[in-house]
N, CA, C and O atoms as a Maestro MAE file, in Angstrom:
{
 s_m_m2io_version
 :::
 2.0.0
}

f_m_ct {
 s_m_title
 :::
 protein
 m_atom[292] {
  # First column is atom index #
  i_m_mmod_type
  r_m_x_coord
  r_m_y_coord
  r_m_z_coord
  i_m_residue_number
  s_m_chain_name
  s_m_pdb_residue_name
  s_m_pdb_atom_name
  i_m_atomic_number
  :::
  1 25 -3.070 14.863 -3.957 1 A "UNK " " N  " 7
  2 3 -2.855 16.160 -4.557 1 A "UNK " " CA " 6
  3 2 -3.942 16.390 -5.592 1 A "UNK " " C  " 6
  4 15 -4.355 15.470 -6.298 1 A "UNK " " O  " 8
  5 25 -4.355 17.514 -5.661 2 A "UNK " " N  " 7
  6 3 -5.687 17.927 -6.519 2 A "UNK " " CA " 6
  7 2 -4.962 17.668 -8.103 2 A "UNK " " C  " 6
  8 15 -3.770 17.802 -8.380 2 A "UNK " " O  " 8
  9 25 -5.683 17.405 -8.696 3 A "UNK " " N  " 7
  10 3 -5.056 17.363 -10.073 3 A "UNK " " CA " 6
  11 2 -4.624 18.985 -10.911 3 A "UNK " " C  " 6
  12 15 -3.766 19.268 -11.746 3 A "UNK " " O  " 8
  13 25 -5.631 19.757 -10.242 4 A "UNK " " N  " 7
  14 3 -5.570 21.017 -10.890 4 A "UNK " " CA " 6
  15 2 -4.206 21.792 -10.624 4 A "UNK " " C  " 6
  16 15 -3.712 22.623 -11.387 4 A "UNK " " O  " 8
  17 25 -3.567 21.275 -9.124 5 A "UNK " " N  " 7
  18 3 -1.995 21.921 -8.977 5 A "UNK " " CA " 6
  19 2 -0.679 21.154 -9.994 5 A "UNK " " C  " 6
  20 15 0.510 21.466 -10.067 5 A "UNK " " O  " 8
  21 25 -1.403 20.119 -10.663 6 A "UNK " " N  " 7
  22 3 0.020 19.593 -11.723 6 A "UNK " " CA " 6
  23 2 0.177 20.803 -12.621 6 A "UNK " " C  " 6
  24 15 1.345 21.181 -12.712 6 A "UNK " " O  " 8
  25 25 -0.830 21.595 -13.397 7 A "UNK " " N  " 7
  26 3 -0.027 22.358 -13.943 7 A "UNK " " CA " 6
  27 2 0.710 23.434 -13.832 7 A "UNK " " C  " 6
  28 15 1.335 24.017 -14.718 7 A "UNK " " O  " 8
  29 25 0.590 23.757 -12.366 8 A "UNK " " N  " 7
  30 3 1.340 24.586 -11.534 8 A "UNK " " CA " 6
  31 2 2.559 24.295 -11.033 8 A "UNK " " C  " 6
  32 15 3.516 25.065 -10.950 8 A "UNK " " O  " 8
  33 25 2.492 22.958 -10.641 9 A "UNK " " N  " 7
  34 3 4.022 22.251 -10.665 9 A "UNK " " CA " 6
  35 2 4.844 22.409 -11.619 9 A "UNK " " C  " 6
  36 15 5.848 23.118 -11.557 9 A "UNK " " O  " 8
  37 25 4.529 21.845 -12.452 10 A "UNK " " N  " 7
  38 3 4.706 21.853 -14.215 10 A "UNK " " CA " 6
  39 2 5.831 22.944 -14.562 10 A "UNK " " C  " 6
  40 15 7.009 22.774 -14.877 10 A "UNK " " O  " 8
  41 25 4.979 24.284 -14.381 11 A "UNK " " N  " 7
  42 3 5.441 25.710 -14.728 11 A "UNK " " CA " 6
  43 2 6.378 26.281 -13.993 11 A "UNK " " C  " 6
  44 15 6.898 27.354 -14.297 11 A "UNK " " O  " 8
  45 25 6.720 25.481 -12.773 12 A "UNK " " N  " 7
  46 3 7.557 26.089 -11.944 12 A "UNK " " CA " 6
  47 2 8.305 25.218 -12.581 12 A "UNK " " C  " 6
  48 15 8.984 25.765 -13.450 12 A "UNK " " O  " 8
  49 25 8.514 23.648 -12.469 13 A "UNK " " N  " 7
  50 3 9.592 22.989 -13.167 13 A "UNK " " CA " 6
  51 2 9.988 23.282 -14.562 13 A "UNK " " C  " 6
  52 15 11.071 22.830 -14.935 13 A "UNK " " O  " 8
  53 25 9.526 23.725 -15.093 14 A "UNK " " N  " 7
  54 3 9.479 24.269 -16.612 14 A "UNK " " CA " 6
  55 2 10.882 25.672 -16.216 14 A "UNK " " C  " 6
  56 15 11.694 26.217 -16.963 14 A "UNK " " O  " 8
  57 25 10.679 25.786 -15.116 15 A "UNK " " N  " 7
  58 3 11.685 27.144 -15.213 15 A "UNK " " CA " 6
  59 2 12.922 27.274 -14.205 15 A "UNK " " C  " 6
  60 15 13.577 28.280 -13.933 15 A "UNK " " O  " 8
  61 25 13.047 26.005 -13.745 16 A "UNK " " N  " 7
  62 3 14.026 25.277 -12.909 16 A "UNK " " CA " 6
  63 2 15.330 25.134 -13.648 16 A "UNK " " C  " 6
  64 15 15.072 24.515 -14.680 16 A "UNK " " O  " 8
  65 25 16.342 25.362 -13.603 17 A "UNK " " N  " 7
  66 3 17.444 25.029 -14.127 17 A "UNK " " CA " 6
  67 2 18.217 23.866 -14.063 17 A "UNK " " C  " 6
  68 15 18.274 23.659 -12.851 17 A "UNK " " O  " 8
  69 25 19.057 22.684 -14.804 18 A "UNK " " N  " 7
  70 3 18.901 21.621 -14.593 18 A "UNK " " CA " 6
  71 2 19.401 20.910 -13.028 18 A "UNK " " C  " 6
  72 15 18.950 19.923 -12.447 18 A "UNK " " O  " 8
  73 25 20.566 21.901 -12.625 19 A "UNK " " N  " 7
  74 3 20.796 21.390 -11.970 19 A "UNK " " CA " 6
  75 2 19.661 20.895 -10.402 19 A "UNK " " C  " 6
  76 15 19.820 19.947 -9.633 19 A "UNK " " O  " 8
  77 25 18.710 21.833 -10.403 20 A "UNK " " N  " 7
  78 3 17.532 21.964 -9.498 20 A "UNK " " CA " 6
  79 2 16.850 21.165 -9.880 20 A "UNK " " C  " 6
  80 15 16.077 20.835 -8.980 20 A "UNK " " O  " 8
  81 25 16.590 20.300 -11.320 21 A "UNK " " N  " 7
  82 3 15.669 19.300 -11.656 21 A "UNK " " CA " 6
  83 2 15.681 17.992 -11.531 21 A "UNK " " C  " 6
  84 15 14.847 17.088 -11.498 21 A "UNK " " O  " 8
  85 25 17.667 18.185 -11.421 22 A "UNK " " N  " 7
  86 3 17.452 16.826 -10.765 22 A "UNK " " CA " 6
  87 2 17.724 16.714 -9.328 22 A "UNK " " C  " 6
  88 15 18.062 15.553 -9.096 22 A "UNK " " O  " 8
  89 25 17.719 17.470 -8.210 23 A "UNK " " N  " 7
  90 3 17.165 17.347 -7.086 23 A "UNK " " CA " 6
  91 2 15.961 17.239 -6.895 23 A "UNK " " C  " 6
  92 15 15.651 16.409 -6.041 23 A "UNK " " O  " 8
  93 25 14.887 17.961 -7.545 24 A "UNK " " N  " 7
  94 3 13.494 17.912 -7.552 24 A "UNK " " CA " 6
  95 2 12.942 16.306 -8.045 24 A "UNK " " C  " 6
  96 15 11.987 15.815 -7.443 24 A "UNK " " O  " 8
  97 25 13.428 15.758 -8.860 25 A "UNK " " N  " 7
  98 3 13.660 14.635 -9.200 25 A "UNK " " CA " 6
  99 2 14.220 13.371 -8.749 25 A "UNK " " C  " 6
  100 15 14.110 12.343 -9.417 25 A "UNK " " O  " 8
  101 25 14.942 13.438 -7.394 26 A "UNK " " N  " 7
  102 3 15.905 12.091 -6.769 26 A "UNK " " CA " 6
  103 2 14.877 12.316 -5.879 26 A "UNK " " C  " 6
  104 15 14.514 11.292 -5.299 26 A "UNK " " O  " 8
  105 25 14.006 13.821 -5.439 27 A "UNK " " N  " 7
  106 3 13.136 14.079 -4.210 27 A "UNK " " CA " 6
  107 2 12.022 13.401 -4.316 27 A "UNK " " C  " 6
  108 15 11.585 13.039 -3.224 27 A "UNK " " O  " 8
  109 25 11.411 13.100 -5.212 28 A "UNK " " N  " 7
  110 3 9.795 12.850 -5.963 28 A "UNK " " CA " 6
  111 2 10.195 10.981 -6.094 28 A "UNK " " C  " 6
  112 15 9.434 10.056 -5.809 28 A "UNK " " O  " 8
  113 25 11.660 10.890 -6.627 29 A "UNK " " N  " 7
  114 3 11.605 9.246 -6.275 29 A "UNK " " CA " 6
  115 2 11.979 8.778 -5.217 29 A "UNK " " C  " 6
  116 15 11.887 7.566 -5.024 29 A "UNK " " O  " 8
  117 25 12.392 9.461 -4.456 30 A "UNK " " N  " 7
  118 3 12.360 9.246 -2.683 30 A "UNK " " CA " 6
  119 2 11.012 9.157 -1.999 30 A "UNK " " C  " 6
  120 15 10.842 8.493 -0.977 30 A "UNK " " O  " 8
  121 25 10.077 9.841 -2.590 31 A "UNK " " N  " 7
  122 3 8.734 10.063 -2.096 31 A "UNK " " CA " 6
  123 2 8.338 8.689 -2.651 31 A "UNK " " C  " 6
  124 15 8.029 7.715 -1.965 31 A "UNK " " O  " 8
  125 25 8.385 8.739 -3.849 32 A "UNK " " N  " 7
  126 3 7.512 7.322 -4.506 32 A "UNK " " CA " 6
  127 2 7.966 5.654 -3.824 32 A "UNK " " C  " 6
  128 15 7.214 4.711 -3.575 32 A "UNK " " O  " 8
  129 25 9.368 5.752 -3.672 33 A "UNK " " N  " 7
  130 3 10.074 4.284 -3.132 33 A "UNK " " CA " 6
  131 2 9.230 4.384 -1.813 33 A "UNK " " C  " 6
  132 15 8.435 3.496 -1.506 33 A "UNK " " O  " 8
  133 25 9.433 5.480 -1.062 34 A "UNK " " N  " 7
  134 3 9.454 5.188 0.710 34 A "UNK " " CA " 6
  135 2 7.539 4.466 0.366 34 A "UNK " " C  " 6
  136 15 7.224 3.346 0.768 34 A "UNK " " O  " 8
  137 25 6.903 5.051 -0.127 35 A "UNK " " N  " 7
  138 3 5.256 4.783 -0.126 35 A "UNK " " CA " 6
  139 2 5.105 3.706 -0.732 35 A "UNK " " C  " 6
  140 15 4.052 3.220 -0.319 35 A "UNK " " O  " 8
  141 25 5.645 2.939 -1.614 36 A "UNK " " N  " 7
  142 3 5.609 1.638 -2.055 36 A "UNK " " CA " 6
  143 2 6.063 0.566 -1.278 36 A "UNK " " C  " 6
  144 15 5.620 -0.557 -1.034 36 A "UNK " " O  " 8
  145 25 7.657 1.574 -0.756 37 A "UNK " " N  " 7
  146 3 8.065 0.673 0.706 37 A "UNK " " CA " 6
  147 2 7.045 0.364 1.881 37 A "UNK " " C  " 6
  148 15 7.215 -0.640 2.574 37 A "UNK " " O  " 8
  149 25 5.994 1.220 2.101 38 A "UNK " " N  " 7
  150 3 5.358 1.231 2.947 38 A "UNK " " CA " 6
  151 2 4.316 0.294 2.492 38 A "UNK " " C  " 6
  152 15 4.195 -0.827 2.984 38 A "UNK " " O  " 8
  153 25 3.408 0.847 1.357 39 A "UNK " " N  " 7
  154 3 2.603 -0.117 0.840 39 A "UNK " " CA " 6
  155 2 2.937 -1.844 1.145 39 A "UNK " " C  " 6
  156 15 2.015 -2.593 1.469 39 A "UNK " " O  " 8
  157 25 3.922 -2.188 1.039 40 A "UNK " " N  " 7
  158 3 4.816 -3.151 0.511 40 A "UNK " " CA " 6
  159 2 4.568 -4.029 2.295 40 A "UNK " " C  " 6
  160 15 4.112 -5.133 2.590 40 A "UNK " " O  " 8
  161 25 5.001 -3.142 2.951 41 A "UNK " " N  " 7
  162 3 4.866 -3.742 4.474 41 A "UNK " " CA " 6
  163 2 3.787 -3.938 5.293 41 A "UNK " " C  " 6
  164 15 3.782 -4.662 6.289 41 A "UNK " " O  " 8
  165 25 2.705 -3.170 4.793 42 A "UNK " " N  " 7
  166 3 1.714 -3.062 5.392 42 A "UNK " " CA " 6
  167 2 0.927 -4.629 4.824 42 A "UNK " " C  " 6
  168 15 0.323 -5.494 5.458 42 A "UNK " " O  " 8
  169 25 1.307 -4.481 3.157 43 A "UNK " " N  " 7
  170 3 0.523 -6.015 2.530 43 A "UNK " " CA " 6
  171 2 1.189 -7.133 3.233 43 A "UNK " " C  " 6
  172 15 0.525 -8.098 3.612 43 A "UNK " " O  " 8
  173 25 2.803 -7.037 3.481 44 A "UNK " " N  " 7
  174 3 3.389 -8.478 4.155 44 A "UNK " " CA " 6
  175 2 3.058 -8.340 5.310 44 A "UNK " " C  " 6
  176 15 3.496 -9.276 5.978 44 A "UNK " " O  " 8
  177 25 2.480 -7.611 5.906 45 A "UNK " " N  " 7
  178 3 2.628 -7.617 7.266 45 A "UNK " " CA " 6
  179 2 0.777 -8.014 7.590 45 A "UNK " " C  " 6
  180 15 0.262 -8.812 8.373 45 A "UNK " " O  " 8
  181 25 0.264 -7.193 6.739 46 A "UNK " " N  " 7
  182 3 -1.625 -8.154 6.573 46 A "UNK " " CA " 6
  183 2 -1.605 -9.883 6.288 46 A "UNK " " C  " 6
  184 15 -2.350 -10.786 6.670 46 A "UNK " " O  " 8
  185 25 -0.354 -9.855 5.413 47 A "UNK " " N  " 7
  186 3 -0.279 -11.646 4.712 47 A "UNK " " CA " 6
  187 2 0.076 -11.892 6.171 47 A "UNK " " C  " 6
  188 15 -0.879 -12.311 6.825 47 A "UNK " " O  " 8
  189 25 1.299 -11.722 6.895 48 A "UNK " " N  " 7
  190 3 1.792 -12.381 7.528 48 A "UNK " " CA " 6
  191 2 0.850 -13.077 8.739 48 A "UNK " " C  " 6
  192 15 0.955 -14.240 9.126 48 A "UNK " " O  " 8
  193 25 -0.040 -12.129 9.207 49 A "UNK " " N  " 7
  194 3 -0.498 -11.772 10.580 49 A "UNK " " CA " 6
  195 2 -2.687 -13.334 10.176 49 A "UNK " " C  " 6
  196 15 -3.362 -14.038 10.925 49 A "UNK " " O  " 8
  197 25 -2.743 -12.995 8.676 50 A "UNK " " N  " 7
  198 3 -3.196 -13.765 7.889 50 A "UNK " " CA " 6
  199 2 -2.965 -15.062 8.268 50 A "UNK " " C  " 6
  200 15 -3.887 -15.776 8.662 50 A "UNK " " O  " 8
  201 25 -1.490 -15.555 8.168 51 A "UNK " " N  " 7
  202 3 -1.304 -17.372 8.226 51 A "UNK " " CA " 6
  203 2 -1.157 -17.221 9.466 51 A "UNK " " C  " 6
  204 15 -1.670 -18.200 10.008 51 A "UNK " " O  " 8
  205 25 -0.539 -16.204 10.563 52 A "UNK " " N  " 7
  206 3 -0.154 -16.971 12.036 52 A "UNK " " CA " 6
  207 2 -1.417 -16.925 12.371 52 A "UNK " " C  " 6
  208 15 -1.575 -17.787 13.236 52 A "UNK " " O  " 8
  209 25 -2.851 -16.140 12.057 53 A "UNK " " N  " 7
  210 3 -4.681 -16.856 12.876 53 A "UNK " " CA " 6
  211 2 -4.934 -17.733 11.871 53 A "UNK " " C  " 6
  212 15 -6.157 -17.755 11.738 53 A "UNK " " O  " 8
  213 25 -4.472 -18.394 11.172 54 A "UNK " " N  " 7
  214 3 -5.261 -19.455 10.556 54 A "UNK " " CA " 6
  215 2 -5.443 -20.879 11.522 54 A "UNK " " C  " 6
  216 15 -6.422 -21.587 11.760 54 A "UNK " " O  " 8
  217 25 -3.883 -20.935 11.989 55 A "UNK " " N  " 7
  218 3 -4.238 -22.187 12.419 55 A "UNK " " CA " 6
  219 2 -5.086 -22.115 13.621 55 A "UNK " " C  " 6
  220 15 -5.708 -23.144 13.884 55 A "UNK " " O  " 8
  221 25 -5.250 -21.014 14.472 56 A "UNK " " N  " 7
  222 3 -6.272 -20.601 15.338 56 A "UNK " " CA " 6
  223 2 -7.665 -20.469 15.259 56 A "UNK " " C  " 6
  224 15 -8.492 -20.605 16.161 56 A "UNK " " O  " 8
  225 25 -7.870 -20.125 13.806 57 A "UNK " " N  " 7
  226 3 -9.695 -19.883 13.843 57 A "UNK " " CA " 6
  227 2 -9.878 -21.346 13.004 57 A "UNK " " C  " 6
  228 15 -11.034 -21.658 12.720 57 A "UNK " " O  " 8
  229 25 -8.727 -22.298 12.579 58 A "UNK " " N  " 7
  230 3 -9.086 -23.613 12.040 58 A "UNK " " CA " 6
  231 2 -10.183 -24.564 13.190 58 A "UNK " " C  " 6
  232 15 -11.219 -25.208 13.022 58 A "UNK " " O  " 8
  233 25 -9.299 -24.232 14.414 59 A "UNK " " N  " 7
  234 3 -10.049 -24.801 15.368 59 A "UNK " " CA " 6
  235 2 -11.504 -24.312 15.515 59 A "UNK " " C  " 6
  236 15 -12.169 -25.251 15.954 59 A "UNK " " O  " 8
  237 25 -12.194 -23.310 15.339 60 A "UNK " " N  " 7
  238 3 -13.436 -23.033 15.444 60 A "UNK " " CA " 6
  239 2 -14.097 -24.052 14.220 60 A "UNK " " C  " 6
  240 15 -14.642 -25.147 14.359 60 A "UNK " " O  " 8
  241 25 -13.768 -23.062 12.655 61 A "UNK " " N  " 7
  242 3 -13.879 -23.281 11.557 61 A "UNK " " CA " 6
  243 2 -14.591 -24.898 11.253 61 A "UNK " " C  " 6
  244 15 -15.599 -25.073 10.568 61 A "UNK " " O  " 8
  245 25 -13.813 -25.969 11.926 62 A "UNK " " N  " 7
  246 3 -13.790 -27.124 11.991 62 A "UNK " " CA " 6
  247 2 -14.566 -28.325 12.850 62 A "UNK " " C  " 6
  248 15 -14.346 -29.536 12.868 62 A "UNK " " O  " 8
  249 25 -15.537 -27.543 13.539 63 A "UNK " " N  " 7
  250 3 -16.243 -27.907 14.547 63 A "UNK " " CA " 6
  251 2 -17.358 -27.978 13.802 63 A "UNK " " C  " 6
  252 15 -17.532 -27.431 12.713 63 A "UNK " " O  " 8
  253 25 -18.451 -28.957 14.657 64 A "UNK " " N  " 7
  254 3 -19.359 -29.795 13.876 64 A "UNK " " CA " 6
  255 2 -20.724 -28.313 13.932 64 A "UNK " " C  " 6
  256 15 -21.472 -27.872 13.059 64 A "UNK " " O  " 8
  257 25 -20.586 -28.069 14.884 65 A "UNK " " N  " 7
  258 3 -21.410 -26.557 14.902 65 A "UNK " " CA " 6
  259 2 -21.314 -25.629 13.705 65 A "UNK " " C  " 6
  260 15 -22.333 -25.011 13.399 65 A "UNK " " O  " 8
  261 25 -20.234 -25.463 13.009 66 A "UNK " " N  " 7
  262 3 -19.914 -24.552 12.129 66 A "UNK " " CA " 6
  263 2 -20.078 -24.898 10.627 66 A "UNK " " C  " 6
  264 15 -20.355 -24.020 9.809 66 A "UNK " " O  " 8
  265 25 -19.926 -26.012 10.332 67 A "UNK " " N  " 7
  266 3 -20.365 -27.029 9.198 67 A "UNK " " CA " 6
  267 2 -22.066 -27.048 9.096 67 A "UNK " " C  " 6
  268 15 -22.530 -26.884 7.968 67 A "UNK " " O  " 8
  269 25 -22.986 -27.235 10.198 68 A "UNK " " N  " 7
  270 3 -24.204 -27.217 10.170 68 A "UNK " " CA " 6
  271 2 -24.591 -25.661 10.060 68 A "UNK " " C  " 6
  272 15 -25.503 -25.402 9.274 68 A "UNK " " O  " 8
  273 25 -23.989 -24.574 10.775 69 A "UNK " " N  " 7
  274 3 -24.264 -23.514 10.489 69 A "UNK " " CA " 6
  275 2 -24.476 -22.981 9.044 69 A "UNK " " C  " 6
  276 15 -25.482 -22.376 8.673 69 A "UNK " " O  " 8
  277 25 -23.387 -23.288 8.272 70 A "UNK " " N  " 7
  278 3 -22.789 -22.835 6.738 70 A "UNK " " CA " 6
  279 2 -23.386 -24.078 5.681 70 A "UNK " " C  " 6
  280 15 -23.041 -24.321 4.525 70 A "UNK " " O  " 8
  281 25 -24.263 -24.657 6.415 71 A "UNK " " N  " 7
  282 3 -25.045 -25.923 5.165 71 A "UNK " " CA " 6
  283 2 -25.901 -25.648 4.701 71 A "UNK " " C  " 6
  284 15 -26.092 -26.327 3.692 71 A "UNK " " O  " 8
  285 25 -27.033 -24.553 4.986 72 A "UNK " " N  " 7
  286 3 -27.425 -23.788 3.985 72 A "UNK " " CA " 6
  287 2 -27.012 -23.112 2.918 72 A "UNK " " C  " 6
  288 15 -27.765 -23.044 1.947 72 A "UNK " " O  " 8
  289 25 -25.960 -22.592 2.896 73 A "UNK " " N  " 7
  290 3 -25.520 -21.030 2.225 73 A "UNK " " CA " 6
  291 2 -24.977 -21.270 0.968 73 A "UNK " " C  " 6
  292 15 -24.583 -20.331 0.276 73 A "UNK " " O  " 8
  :::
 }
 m_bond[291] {
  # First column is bond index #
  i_m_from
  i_m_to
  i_m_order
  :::
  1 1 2 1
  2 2 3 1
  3 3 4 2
  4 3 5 1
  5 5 6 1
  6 6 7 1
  7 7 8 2
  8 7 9 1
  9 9 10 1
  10 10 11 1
  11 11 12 2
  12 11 13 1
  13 13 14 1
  14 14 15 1
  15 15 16 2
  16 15 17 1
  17 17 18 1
  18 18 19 1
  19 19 20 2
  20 19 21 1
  21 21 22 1
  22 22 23 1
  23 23 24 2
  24 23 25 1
  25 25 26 1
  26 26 27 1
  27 27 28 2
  28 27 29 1
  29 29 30 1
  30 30 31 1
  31 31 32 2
  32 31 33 1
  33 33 34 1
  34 34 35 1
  35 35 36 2
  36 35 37 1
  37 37 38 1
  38 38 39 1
  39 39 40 2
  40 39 41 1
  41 41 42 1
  42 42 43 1
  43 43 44 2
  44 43 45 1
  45 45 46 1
  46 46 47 1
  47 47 48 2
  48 47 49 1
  49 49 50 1
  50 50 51 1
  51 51 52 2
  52 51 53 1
  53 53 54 1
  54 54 55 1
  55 55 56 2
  56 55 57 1
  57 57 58 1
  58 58 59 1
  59 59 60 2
  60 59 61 1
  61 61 62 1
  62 62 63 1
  63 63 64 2
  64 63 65 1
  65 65 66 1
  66 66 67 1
  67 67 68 2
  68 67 69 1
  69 69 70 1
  70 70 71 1
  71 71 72 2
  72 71 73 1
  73 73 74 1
  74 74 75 1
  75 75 76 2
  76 75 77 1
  77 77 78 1
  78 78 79 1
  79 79 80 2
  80 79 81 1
  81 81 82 1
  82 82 83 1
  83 83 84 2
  84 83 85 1
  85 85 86 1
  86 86 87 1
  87 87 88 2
  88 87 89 1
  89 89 90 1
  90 90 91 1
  91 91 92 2
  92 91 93 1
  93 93 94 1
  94 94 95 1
  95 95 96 2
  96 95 97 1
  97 97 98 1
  98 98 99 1
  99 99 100 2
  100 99 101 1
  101 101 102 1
  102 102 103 1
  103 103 104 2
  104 103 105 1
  105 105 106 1
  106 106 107 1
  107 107 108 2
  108 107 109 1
  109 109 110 1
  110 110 111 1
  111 111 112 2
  112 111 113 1
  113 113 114 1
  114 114 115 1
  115 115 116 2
  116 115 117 1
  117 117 118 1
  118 118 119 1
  119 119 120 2
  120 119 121 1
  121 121 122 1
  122 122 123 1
  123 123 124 2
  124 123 125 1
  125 125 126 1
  126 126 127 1
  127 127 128 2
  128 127 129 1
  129 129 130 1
  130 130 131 1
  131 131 132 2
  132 131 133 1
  133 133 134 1
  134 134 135 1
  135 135 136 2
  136 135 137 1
  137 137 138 1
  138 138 139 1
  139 139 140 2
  140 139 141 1
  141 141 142 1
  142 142 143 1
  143 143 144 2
  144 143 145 1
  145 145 146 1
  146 146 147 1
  147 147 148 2
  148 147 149 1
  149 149 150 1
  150 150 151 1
  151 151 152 2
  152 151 153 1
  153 153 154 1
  154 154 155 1
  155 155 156 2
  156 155 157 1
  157 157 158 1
  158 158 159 1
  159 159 160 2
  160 159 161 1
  161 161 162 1
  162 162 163 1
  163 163 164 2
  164 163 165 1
  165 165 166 1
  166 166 167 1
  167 167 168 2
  168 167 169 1
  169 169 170 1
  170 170 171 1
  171 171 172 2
  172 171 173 1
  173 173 174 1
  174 174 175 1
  175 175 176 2
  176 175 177 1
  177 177 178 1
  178 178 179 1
  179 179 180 2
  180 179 181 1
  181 181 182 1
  182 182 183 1
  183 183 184 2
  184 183 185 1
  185 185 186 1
  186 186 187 1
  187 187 188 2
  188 187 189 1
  189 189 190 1
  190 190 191 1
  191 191 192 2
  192 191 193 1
  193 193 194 1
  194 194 195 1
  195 195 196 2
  196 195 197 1
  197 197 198 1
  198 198 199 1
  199 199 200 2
  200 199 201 1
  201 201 202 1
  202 202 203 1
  203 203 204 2
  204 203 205 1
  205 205 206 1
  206 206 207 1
  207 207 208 2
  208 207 209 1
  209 209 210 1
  210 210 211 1
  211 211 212 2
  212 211 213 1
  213 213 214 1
  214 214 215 1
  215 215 216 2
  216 215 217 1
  217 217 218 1
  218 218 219 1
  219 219 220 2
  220 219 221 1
  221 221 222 1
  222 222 223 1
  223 223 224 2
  224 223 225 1
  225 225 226 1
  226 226 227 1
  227 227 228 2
  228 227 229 1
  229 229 230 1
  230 230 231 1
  231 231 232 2
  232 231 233 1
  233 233 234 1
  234 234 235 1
  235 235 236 2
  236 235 237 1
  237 237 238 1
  238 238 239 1
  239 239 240 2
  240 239 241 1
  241 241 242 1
  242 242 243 1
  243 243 244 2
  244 243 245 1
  245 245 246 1
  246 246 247 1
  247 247 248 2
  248 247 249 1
  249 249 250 1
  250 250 251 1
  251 251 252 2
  252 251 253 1
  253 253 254 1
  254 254 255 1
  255 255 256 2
  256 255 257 1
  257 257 258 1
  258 258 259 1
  259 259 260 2
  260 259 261 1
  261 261 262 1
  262 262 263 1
  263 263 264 2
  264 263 265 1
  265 265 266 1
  266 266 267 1
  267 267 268 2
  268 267 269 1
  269 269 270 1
  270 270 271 1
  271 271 272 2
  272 271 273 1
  273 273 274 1
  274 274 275 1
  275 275 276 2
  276 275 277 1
  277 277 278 1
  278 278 279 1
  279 279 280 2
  280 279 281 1
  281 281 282 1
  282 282 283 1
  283 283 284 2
  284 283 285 1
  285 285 286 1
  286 286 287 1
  287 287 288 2
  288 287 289 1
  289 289 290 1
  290 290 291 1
  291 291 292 2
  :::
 }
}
């Protein structure tokens, strides 16, 4: 969201009556949980996917080819 529409938000909430503020309000932390929720799965799900190729590219990693490759660096 552009920053320049917060104070347009603002002014409309500014003239919301309470009971509308806190719907506007359970709405905006519904928005924020679900995207953290998401955030949240996407990182366990990068970690996860992380340890099940490890023990797979260990086998390359570990070869006498790959040690002489990386003995410069």
């Amino acid at each position: 969201m552009e920053t320049a529409m917060i104070p347009q938000i603002t002014e409309r909430l500014q003239k919301l009556p309470t009971d509308k503020l806190v719907v506007v309000y359970d709405f905006i932390s519904y928005l924020l949980d679900r995207e953290a929720e998401q955030r949240h799965k996407w990182v366990s799900d990068a970690f996860h996917t992380m340890l099940a190729s490890e023990s797979v590219l260990q086998r390359d990693w570990e070869r006498p080819e790959e040690d002489e490759a990386w003995a410069d660096l």
